[in-house]
C-alpha positions as CSV (number, residue, x, y, z in Angstrom):
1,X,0.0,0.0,0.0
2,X,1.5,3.3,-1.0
3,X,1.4,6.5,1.9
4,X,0.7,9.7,1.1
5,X,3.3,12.6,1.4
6,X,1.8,15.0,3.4
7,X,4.8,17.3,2.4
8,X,3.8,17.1,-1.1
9,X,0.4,17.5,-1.1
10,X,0.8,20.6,1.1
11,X,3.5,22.4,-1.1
12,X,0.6,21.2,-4.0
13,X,-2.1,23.5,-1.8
14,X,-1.2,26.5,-3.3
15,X,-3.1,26.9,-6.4
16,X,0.0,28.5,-8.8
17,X,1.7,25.6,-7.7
18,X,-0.8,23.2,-8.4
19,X,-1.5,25.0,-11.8
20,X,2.3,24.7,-12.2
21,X,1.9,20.8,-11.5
22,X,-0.7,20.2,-14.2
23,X,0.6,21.9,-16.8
24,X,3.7,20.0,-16.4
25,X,1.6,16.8,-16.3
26,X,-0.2,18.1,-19.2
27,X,2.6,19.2,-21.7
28,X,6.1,17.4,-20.4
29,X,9.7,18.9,-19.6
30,X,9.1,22.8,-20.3
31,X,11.0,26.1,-19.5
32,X,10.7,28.4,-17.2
33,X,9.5,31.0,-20.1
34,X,7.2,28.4,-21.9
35,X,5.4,27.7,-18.2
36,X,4.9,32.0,-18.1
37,X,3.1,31.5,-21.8
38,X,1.0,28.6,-20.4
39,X,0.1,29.7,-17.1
40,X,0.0,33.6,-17.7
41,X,1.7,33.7,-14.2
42,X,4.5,36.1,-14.3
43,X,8.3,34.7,-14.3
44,X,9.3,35.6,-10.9
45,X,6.2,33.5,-9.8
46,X,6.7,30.9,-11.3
47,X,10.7,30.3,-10.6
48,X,9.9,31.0,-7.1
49,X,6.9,28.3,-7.0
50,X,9.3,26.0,-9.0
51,X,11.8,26.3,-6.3
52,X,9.4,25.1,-3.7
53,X,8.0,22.2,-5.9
54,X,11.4,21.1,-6.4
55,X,12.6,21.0,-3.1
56,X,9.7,19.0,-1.9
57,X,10.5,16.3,-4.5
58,X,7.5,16.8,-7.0
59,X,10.0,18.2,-9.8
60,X,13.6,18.1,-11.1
61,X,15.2,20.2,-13.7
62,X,18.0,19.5,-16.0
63,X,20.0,22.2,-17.9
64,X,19.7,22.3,-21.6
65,X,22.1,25.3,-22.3
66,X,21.4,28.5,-20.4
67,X,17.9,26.6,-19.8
68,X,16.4,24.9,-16.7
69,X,14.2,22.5,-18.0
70,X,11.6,21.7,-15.6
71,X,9.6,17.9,-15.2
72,X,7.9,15.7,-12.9
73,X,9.9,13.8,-10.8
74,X,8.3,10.1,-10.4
75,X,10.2,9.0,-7.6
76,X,9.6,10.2,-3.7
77,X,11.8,11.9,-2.3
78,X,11.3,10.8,1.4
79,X,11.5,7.0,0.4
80,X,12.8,6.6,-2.8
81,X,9.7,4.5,-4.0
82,X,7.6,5.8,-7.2
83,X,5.7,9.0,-6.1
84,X,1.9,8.7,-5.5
85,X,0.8,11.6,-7.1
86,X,2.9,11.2,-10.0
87,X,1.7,8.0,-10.2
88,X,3.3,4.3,-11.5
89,X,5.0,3.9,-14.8
């Protein structure tokens, strides 16, 4: 039986960072600059919700260039195992 992460669902409360979430879900490893276009959240918003959603676990980044490209992480990062809310693959 998988346990929920109380840390991730609370850093998932906030609703940029949840809208942040989906869209990632929705449309893959994007950019800080193509998450502005789809969100219509301003850049310092969303780099400073990214931070948080990548610290908790939910997200890593790789650097393509002067780019951060931002995606889902799938594995937890309290026990290692897949990540319930990004779910099995």
């Amino acid at each position: 039986m998988k346990k929920f992460c109380v840390n991730c669902l609370e850093v998932l409360g906030t609703k940029s960072r949840a809208r942040l979430y989906l869209t990632l879900q929705k449309y893959g490893k994007s950019s800080v600059s193509e998450l502005v276009k789809k969100t219509n959240l301003t850049q310092p918003t969303v780099s400073y919700h990214l931070i948080k959603l990548e610290k908790c676990g939910l997200l890593n980044h790789v650097k393509v260039g002067k780019k951060s490209m931002y995606q889902i992480s799938d594995t937890c990062l309290y026990d290692k195992g897949v990540c319930i809310i990004s779910g099995e693959k």
